[in-house]
C-alpha positions as a printed NumPy array, in Angstrom:
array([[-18.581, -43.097,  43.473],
       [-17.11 , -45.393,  45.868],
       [-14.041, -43.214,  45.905],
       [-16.415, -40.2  ,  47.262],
       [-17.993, -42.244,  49.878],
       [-14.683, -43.209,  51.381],
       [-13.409, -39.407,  51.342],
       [-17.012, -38.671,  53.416],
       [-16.293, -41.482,  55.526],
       [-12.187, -40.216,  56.534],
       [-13.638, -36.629,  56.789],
       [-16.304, -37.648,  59.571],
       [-13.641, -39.769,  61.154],
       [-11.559, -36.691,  61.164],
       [-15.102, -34.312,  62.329],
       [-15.734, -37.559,  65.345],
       [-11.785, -37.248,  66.644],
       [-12.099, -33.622,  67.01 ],
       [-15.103, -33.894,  69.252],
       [-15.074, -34.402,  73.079],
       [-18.103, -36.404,  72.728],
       [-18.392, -38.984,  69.638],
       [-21.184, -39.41 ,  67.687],
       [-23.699, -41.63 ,  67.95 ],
       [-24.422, -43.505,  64.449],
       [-27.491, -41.574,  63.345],
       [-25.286, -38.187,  63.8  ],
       [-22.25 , -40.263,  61.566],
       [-24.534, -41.073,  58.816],
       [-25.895, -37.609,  58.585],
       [-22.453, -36.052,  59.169],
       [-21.534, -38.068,  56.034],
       [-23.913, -37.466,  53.915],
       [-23.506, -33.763,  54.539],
       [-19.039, -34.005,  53.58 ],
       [-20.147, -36.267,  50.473],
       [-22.488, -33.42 ,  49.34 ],
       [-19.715, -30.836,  50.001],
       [-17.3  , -33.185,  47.912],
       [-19.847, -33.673,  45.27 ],
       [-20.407, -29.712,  44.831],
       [-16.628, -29.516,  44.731],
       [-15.815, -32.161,  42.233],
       [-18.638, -30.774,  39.766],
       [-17.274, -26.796,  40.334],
       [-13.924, -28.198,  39.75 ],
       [-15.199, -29.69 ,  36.304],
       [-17.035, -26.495,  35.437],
       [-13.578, -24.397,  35.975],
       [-12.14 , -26.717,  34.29 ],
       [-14.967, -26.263,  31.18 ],
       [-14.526, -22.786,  31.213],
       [-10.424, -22.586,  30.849],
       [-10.512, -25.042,  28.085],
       [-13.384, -22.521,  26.177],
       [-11.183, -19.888,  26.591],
       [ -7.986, -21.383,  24.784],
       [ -6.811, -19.47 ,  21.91 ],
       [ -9.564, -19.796,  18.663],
       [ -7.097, -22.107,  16.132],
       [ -7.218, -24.519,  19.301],
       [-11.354, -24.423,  19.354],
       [-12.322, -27.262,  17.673],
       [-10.277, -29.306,  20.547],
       [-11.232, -27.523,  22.974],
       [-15.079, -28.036,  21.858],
       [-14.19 , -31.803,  22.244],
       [-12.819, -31.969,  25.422],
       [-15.64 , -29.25 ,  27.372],
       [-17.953, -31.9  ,  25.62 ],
       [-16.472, -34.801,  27.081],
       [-16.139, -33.274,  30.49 ],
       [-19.84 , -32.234,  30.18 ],
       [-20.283, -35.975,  29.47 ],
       [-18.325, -36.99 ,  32.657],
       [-20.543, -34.35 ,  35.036],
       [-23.68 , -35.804,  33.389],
       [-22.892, -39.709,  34.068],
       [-21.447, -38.553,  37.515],
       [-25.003, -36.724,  38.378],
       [-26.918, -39.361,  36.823],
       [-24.702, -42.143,  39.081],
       [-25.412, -39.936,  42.7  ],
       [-29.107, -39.415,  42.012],
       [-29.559, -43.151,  41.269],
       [-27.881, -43.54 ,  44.544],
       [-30.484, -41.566,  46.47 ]])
């Protein structure tokens, strides 16, 4: 989580350079809360790719491939569970 929040924070830095004018501290906060949601969405389509390429692995591998998708779901679950405590 923390690891998110600093990746928000660089990206506005990055977004605030850019800009002629900087922005003011209300406009940083929402800027990063809008690049951690974008990171968030990412992370969790990441984990769903990566859900659906280990369902499609060859049928003598299923049983494995059951157990890892299930711990991934596991990891996406604690991860939403973690942000929406945060809110």
């Amino acid at each position: 989580m923390k690891r998110l929040r600093e990746i928000a924070e660089e990206a506005t830095k990055g977004i605030d350079d850019l800009l002629e004018t900087h922005l003011d501290e209300q406009q940083t906060s929402e800027v990063e809360k809008i690049v951690e949601q974008a990171v968030i969405k990412a992370l969790l389509e990441g984990q769903h790719r990566a859900v659906d390429a280990v369902i499609k692995c060859p049928e003598a591998d299923q049983d494995m491939a059951h157990k890892i998708a299930t711990a991934i779901r596991h990891e996406n679950d604690a991860l939403i569970v973690n942000l929406s405590s945060l809110r």
